[in-house]
RODO-2510 file (C-alpha; in nm, 4 decimals, decimal comma):
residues 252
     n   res          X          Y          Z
     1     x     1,2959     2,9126     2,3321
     2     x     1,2571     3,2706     2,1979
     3     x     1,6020     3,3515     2,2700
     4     x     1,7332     3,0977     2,0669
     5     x     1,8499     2,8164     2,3209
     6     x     1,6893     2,4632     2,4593
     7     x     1,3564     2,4667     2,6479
     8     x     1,0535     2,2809     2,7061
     9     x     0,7473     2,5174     2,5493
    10     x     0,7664     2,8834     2,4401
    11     x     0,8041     3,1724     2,6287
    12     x     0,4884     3,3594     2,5285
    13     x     0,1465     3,2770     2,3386
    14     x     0,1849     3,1782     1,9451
    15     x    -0,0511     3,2905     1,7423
    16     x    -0,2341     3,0263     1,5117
    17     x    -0,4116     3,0549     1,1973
    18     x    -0,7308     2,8559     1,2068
    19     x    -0,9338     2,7356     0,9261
    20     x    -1,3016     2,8640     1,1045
    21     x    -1,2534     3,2149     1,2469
    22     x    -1,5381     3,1249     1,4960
    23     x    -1,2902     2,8605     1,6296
    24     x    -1,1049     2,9169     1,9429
    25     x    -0,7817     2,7615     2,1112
    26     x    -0,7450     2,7494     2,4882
    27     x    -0,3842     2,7706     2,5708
    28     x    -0,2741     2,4847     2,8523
    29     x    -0,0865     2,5704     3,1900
    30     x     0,2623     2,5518     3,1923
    31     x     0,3360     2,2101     3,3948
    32     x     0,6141     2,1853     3,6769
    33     x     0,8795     1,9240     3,4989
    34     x     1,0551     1,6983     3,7494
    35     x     1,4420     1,6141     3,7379
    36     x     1,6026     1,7620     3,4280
    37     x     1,3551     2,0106     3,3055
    38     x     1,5048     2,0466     2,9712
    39     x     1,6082     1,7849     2,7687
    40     x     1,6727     1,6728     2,3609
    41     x     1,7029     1,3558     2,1811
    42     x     1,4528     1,1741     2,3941
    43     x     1,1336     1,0045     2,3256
    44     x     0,8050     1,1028     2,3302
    45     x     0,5376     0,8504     2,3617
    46     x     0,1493     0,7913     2,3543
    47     x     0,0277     0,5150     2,5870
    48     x    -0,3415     0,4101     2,6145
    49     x    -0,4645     0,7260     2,4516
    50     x    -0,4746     0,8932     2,7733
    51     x    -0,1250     0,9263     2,8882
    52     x     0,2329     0,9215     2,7353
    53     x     0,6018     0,8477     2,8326
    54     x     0,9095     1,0122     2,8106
    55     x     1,2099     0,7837     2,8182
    56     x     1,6132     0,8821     2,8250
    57     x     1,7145     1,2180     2,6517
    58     x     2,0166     1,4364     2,6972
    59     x     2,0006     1,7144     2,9464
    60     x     2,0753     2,0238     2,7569
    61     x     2,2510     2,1463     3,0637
    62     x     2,5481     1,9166     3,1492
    63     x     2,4886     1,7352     2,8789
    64     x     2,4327     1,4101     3,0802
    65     x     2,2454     1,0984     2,9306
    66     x     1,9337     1,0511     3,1689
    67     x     1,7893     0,7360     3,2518
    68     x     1,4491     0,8901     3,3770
    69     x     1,0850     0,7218     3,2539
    70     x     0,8431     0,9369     3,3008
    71     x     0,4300     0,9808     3,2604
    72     x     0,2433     1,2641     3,1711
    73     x    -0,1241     1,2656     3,2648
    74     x    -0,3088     1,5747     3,1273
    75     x    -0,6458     1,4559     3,3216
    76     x    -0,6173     1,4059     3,7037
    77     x    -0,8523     1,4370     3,9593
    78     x    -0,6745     1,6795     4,1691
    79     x    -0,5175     1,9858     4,0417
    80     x    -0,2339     1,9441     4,3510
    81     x    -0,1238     1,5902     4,1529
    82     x     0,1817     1,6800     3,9127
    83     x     0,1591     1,6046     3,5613
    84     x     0,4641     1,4206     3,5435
    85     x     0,5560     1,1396     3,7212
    86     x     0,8760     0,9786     3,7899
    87     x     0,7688     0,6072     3,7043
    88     x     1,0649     0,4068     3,6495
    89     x     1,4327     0,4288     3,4970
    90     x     1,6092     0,2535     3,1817
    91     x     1,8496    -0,0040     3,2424
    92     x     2,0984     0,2410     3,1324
    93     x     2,1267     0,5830     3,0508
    94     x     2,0268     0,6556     2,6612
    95     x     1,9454     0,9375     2,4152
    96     x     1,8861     0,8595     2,0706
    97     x     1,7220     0,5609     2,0235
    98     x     1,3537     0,4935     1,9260
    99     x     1,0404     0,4200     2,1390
   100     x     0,7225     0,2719     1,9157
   101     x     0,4074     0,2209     2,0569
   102     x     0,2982    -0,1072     1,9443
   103     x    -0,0986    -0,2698     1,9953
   104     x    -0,1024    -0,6106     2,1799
   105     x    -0,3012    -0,8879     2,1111
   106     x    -0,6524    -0,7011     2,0618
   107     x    -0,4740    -0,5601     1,7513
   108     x    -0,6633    -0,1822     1,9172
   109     x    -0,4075     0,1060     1,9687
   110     x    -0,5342     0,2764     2,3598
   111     x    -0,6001    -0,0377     2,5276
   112     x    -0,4428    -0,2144     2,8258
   113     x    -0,2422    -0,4443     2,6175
   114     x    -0,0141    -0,2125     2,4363
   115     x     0,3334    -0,1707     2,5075
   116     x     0,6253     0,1090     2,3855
   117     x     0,9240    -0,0937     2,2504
   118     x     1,2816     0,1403     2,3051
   119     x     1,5407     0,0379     2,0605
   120     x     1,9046     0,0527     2,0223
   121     x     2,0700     0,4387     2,1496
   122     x     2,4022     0,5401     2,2794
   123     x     2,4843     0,7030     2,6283
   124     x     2,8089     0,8886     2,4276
   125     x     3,0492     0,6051     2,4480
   126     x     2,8641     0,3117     2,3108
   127     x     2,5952     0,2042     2,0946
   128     x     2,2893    -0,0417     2,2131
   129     x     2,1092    -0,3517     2,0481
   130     x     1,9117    -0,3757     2,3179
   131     x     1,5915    -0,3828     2,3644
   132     x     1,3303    -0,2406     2,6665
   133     x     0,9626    -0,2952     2,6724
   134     x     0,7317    -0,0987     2,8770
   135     x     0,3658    -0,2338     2,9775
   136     x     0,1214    -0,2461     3,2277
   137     x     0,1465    -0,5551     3,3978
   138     x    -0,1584    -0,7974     3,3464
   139     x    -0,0806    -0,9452     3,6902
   140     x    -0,0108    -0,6523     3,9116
   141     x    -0,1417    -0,3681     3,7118
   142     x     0,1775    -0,1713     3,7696
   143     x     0,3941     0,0337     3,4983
   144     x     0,7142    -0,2000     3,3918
   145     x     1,0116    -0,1378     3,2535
   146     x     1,1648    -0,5018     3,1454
   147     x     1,4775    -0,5137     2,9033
   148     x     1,4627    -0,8129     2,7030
   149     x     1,7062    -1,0614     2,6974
   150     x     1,7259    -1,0610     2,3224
   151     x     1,8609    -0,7642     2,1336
   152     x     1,8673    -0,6199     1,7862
   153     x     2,1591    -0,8342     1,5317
   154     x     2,3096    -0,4486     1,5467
   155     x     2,3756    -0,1683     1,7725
   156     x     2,2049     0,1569     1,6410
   157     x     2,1509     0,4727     1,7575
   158     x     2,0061     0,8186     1,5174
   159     x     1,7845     0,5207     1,3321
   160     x     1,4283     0,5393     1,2828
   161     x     1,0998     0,3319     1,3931
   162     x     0,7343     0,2395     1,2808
   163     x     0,4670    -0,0123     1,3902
   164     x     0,4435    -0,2679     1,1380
   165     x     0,1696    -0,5111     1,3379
   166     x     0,0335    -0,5509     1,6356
   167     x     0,3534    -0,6657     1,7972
   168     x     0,5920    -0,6205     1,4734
   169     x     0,8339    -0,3196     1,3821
   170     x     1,0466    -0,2264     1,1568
   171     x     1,4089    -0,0822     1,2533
   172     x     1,6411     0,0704     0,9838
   173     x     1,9703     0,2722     0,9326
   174     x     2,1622     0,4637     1,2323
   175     x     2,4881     0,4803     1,3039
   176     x     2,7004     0,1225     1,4562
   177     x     3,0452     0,1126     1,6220
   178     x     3,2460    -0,1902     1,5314
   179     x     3,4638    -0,3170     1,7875
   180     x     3,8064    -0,1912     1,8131
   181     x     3,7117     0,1562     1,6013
   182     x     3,6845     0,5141     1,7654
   183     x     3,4309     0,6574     1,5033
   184     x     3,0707     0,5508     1,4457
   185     x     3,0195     0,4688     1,0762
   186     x     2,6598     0,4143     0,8947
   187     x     2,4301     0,0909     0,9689
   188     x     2,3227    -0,0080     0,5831
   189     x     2,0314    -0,2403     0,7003
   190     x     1,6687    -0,2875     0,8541
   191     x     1,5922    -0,5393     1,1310
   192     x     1,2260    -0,6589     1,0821
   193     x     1,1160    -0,7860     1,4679
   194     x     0,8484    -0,9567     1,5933
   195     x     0,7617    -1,0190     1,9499
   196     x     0,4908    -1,2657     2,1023
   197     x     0,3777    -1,1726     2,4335
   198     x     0,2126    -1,4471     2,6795
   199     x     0,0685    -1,2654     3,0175
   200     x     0,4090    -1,1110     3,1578
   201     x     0,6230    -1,2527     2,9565
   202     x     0,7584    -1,0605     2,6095
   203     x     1,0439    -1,2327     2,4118
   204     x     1,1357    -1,1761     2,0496
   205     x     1,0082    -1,4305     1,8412
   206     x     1,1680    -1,3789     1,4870
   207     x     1,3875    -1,1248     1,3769
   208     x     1,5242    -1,0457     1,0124
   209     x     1,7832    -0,8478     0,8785
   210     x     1,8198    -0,7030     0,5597
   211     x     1,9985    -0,4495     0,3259
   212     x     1,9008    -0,0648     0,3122
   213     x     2,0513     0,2622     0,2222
   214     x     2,2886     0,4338     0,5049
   215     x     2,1510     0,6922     0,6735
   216     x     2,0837     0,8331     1,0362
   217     x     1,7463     1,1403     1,1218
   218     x     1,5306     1,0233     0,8582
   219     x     1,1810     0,9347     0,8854
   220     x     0,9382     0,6135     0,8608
   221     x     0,5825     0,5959     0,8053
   222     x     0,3729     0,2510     0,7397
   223     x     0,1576     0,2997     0,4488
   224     x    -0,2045     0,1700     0,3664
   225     x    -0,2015    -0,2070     0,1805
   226     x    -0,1949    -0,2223    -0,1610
   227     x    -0,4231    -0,4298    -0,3432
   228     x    -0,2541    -0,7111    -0,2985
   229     x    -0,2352    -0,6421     0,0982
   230     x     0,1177    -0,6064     0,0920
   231     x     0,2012    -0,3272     0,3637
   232     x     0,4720    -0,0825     0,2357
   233     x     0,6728     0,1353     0,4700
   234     x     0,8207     0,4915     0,3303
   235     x     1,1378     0,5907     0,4459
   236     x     1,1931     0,9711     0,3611
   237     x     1,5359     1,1823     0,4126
   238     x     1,7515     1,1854     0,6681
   239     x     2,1330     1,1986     0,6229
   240     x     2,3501     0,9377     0,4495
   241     x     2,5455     0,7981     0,1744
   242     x     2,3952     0,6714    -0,1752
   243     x     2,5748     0,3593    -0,2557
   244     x     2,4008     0,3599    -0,6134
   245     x     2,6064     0,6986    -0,7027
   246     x     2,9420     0,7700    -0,4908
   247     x     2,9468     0,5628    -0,1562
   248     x     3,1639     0,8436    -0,0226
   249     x     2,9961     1,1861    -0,0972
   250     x     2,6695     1,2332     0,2147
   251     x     2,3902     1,3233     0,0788
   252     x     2,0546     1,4624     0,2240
***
């Protein structure tokens, strides 16, 4: 917000610079935001190229983890239906963790098939490994929200995400609590997953873990194959330690 604290969208019209000066924005109407209107370190989705979900966050009021799912639909038939909709909650309350949308077995992003995988997060007192799927059922054609009875090999929260396949990702860094210790300390490894999918039914088929640098906020981004179609993810910034030069001074 203009007055420098948490909010949803800005208080008054930005001005953009666009490329064509014959080129014109049209500003959108500011939407009515059920349950905790004002939240931060939540997820933000697309689903089928028409709508997207909101999952967990912080409320920046009581600082409370949330447990909400929601849907935003920007095209509805009647302008009385609310652009968010409460469709479902988490298993548990949760704020930073990841939610990648992942194609199903089409291998097409914005069809029926694709599901948003939520990984890892913390409610404040402990870290996750779990893992949530949400899809449109193939049976029923509803929204659900299934946690899966496998996990991650670590709990992470602050790590980062991509889509490596149509139902592969890759999960690295964030910060782990060990057992027994009062202070989170730096996860210095990726979990490759893959999930198969049969109707209903999601389960994670094959997971690998192996060794990265430490660090929590950075970024991923799956790159085009190489030549040798090899697919390369870049991992960019973020804040950590550099094992190759002091393991105790953080870096950015």
């Amino acid at each position: 917000a203009l007055n420098g604290g948490p909010g949803v969208c800005s208080e008054r019209e930005v001005d953009i610079e666009l490329p064509n000066p014959a080129s014109a924005v049209a500003t959108g109407v500011r939407e009515n935001f059920p349950s905790s209107d004002s939240r931060m370190f939540h997820t933000l989705t697309r689903f089928q190229d028409r709508f997207a979900i909101i999952a967990g966050g912080l409320g920046t009021e009581d600082e409370k983890p949330l447990d909400d799912v929601l849907l935003y639909n920007p095209i509805r038939n009647e302008p009385g239906i609310p652009a968010f909709k409460l469709v479902g909650r988490l298993p548990r309350p949760a704020w930073q963790h990841t939610a990648t949308l992942l194609p199903g077995a089409d291998r097409l992003e914005g069809t029926e098939d694709d599901m948003v995988v939520l990984c890892g997060g913390t409610d404040g007192q402990e870290v996750f490994s779990t893992i949530v799927v949400i899809f449109v059922s193939s049976e029923t054609s509803n929204l659900v929200i299934r946690e899966l009875p496998q996990s991650m090999k670590l709990a992470r929260s602050e790590h980062a995400a991509v889509a490596v396949g149509n139902l592969s990702l890759l999960v690295d860094g964030g910060w782990n609590r060990h057992a027994g210790k009062a202070t989170d300390r730096l996860t210095e490894s990726a979990e490759l997953l893959r999930l198969e999918r049969t109707g209903d039914e999601i389960r994670v088929a094959e997971t690998s873990i192996f060794r990265s640098l430490a660090r929590v906020r950075h970024t991923l981004t799956l790159l085009v194959p190489d030549s040798d179609g090899r697919k390369w993810v870049l991992a960019y910034g973020g804040y950590g330690r550099n094992r190759h030069l002091d393991p105790y001074v953080p870096i950015l």
